[in-house]
Short mmCIF file of the C-alpha atoms (twelve columns), coordinates in Angstrom:
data_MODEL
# 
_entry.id   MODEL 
# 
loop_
_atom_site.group_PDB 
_atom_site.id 
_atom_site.type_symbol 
_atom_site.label_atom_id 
_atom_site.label_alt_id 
_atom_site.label_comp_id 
_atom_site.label_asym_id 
_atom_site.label_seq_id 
_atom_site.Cartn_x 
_atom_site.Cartn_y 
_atom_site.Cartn_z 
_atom_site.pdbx_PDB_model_num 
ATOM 1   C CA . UNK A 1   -84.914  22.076 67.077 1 
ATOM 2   C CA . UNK A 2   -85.869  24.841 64.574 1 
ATOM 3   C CA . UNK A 3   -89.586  25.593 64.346 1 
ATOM 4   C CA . UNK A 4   -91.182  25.561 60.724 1 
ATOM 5   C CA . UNK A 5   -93.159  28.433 59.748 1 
ATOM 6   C CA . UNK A 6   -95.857  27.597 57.213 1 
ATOM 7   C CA . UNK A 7   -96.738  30.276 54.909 1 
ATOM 8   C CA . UNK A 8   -100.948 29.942 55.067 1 
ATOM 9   C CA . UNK A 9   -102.832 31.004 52.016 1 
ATOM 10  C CA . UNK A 10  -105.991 30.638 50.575 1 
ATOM 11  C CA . UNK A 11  -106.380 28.244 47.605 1 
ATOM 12  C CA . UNK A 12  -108.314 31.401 45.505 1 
ATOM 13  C CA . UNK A 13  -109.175 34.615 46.053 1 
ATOM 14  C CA . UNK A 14  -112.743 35.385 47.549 1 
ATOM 15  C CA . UNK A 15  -114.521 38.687 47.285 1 
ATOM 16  C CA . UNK A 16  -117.532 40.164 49.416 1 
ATOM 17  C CA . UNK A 17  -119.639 41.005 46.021 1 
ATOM 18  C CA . UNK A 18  -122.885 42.509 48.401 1 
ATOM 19  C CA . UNK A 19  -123.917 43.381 51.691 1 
ATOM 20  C CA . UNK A 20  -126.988 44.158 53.509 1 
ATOM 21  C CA . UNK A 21  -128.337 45.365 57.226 1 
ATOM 22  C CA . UNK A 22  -131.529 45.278 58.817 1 
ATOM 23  C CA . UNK A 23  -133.012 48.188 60.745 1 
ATOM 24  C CA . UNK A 24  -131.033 48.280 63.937 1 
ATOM 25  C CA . UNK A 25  -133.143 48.671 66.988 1 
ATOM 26  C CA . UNK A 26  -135.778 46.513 69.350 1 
ATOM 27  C CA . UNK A 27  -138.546 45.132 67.618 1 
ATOM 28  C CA . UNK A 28  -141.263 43.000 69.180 1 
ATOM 29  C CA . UNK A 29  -143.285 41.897 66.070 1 
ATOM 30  C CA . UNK A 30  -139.944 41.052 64.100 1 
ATOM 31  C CA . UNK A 31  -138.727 37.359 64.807 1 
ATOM 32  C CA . UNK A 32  -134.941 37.077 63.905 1 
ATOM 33  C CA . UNK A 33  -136.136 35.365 60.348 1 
ATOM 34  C CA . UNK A 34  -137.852 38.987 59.789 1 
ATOM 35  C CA . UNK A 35  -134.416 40.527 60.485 1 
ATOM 36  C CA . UNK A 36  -132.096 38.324 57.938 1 
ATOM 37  C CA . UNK A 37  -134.966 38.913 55.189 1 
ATOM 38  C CA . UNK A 38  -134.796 42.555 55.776 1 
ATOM 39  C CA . UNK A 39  -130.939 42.459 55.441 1 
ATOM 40  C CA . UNK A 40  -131.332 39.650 52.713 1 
ATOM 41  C CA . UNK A 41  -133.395 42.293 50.585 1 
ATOM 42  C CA . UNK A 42  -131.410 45.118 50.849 1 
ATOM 43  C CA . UNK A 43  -128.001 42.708 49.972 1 
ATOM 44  C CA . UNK A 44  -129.840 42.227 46.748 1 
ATOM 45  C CA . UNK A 45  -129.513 46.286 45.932 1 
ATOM 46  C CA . UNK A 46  -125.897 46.487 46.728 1 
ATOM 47  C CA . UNK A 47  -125.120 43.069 44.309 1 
ATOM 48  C CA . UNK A 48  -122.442 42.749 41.820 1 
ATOM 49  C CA . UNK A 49  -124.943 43.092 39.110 1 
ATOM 50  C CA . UNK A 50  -122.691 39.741 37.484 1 
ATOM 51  C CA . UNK A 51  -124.158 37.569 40.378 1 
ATOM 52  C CA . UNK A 52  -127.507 36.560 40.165 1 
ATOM 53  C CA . UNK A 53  -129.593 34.950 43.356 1 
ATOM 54  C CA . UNK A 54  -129.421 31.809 41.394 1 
ATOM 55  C CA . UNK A 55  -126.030 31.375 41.474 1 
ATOM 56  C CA . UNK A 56  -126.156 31.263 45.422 1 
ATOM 57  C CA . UNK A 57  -124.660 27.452 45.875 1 
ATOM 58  C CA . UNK A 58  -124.577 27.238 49.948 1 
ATOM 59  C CA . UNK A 59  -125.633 29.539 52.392 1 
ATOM 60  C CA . UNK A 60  -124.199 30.075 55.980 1 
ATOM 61  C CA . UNK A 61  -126.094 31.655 59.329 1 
ATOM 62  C CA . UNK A 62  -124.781 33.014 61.968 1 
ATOM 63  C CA . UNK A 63  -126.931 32.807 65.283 1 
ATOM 64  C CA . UNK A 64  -126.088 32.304 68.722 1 
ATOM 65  C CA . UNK A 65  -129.739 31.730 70.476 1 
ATOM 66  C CA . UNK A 66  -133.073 31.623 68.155 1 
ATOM 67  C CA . UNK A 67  -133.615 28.621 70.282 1 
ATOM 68  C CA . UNK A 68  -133.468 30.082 73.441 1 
ATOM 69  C CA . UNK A 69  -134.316 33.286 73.058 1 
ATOM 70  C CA . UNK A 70  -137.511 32.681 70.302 1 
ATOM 71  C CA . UNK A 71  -138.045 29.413 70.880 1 
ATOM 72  C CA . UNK A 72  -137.280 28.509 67.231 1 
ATOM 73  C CA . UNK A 73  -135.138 25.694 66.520 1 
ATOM 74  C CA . UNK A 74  -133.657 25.225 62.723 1 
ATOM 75  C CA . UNK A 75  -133.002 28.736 61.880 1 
ATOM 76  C CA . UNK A 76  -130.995 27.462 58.789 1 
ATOM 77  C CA . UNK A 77  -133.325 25.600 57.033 1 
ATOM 78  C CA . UNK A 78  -136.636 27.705 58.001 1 
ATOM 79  C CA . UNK A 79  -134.693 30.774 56.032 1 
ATOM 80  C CA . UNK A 80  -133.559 28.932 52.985 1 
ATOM 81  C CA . UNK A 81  -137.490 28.183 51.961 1 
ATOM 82  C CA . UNK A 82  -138.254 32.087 53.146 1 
ATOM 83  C CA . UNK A 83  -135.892 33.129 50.496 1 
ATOM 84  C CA . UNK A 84  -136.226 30.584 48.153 1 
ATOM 85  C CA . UNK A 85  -133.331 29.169 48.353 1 
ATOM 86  C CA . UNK A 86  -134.251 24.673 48.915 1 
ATOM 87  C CA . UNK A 87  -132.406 22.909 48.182 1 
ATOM 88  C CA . UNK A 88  -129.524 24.309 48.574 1 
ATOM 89  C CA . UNK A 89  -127.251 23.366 51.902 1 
ATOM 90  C CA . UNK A 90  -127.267 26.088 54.468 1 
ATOM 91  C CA . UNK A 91  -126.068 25.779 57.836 1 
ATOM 92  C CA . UNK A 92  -126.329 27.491 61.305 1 
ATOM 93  C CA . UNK A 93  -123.122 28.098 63.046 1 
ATOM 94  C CA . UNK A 94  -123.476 28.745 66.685 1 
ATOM 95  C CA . UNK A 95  -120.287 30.094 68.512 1 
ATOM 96  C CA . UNK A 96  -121.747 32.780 71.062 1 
ATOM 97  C CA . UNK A 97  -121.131 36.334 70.341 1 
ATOM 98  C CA . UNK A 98  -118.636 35.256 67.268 1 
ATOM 99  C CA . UNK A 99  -121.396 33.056 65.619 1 
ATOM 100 C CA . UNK A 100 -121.770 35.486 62.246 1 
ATOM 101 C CA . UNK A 101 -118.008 36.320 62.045 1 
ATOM 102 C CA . UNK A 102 -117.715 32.085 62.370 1 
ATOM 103 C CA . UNK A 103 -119.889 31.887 59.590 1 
ATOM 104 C CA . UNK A 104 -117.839 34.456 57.672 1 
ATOM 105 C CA . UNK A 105 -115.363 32.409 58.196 1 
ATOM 106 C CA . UNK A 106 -116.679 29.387 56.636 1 
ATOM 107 C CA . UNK A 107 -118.042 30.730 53.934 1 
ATOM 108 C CA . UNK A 108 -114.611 32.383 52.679 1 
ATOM 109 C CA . UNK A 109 -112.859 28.593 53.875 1 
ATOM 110 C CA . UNK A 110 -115.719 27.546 51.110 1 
ATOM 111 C CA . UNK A 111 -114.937 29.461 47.947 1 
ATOM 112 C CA . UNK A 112 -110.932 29.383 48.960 1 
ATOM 113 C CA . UNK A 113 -111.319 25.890 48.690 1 
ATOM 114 C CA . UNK A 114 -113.004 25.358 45.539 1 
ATOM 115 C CA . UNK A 115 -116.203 23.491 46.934 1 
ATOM 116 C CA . UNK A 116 -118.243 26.473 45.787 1 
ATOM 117 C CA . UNK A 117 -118.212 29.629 43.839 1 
ATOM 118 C CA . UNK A 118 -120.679 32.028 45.267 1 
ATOM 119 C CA . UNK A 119 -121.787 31.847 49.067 1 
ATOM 120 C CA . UNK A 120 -124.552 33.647 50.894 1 
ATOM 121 C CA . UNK A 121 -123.233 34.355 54.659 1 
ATOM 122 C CA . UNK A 122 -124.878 35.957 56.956 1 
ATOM 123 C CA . UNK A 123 -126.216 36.528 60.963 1 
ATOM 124 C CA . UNK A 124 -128.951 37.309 62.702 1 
ATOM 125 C CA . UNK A 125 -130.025 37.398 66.442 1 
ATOM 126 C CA . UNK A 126 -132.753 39.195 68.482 1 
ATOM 127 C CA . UNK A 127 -133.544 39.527 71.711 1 
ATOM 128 C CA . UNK A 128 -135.670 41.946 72.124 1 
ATOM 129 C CA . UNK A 129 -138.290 39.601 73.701 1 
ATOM 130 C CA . UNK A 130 -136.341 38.135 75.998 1 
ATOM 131 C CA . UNK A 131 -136.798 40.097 79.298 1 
ATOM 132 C CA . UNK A 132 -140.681 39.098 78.410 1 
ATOM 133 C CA . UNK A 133 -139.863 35.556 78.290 1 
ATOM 134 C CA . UNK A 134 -137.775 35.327 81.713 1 
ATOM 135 C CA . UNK A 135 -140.617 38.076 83.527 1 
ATOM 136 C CA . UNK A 136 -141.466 41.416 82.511 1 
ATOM 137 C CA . UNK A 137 -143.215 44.091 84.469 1 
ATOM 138 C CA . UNK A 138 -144.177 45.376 81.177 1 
ATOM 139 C CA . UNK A 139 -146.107 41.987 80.303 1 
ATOM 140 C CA . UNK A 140 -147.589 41.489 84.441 1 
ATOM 141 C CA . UNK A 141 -145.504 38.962 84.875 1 
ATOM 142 C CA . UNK A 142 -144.622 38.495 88.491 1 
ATOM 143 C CA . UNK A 143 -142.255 35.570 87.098 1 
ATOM 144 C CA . UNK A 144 -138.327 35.706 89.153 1 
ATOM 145 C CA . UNK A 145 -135.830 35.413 86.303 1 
ATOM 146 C CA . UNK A 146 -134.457 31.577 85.962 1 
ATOM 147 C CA . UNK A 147 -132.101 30.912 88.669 1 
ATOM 148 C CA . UNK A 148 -129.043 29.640 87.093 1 
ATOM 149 C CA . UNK A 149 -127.979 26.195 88.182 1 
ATOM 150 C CA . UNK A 150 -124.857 24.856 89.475 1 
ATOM 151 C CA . UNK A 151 -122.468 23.479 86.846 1 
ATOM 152 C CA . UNK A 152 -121.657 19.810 87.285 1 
ATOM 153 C CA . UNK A 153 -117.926 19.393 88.231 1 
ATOM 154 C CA . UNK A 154 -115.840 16.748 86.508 1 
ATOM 155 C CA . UNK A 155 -113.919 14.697 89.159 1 
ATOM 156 C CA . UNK A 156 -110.746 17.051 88.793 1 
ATOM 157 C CA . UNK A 157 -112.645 20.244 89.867 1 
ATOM 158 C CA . UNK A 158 -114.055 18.229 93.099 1 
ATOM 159 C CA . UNK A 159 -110.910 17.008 93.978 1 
ATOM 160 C CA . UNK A 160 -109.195 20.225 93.898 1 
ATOM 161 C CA . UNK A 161 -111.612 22.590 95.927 1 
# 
């Protein structure tokens, strides 16, 4: 049997038309949100001067752990109203250290498809604070870090050890 090989395209072209970057570095009074507005405001400088904010239609976020790490929940929502972007749809996409190229991903799958014309992606993660959180000598914590527990096994594993 002869395999097929499919020729995979996108449906249109899609162009990065801005980027930004935070400050890179540890910083315990920034909360991630602090660090996507920073890198929000400087993507707003390097803009296609045709695009205006307004024409942002979706937005997609990259970010592994605000939940764990800052205890913040509903990163994707929380930055639309800091930038003013409500109503629009934006969504987190959590895949561990790949979460912001993920979110790339989507966001080109997006305008190739012809669902939208102009997409905000970007990422965002900080964990600066996290040592703190788990025990730091710095904070006189005597805390032991989280012992991590023991996976459940499915049947399958148990059977074969």
């Amino acid at each position: 049997m002869a395999s097929v090989t499919k020729k995979r395209q996108l449906g249109r072209q899609v162009a990065i038309v801005g980027a930004g970057l935070s400050q890179f570095g540890a910083f315990p009074e920034k909360d991630s949100r602090d660090l996507f507005v920073e890198a929000f405001q400087e993507m707003l400088e390097t803009m296609d001067q045709c695009i205006d904010i307004e024409d942002i239609e979706c937005a997609y976020v990259g970010n592994y752990s605000s939940d764990l790490f800052e205890t913040q929940g509903h990163t994707a929502p929380i930055l639309a109203d800091w930038l003013g972007m409500t109503p629009i749809p934006i969504t987190r996409i959590e895949n561990a250290c790949a979460s912001s190229g993920s979110a790339l991903r989507e966001g080109v799958m997006a305008i190739a498809s012809g669902m939208y014309d102009v997409v905000l992606v970007g990422g965002m993660e900080k964990m600066t604070n996290l040592r703190d959180q788990l025990g730091s000598p710095s904070q006189g914590r005597n805390k032991e870090p989280r012992k991590r527990r023991a996976e459940p096994q499915s049947p399958i594993q148990r059977e074969h050890q």
